[in-house]
C-alpha positions as CSV (number, residue, x, y, z in Angstrom):
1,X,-5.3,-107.2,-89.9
2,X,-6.8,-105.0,-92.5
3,X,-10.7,-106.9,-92.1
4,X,-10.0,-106.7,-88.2
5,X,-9.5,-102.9,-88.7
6,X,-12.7,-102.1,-91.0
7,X,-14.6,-104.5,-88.2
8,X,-13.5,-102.5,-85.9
9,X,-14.3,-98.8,-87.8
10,X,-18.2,-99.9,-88.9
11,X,-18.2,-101.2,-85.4
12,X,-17.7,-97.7,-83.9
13,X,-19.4,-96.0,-86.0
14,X,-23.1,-98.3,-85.7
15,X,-22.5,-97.4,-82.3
16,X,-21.3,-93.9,-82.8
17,X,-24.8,-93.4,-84.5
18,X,-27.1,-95.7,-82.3
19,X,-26.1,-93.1,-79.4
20,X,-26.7,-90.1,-81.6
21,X,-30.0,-91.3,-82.3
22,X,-30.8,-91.8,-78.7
23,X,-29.9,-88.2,-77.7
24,X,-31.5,-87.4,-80.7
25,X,-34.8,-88.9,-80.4
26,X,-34.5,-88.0,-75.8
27,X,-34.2,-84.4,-76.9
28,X,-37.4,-84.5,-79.4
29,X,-39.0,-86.3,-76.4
30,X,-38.1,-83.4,-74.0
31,X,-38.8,-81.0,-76.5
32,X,-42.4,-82.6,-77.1
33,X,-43.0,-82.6,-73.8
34,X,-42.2,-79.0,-73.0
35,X,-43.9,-77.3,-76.0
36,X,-46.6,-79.6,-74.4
37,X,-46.6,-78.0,-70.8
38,X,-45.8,-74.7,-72.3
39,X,-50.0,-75.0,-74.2
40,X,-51.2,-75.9,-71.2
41,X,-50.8,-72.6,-70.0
């Protein structure tokens, strides 16, 4: 029960922190992008 339990915890969390990343890295992306607009004017 107990391995099924820490399986289950680092499970979560890699994916906990995969998403975070993805937001993370999107909002650099959109922040890029609009500092990049923003120069153009």
């Amino acid at each position: 029960a107990l391995a099924t339990f820490v399986c289950n915890t680092f499970f979560k969390a890699r994916f906990t922190t995969k998403v975070f990343f993805i937001q993370f890295h999107n909002a650099m992306q959109r922040g890029l992008a609009l500092s990049t607009w923003i120069h153009q004017f």
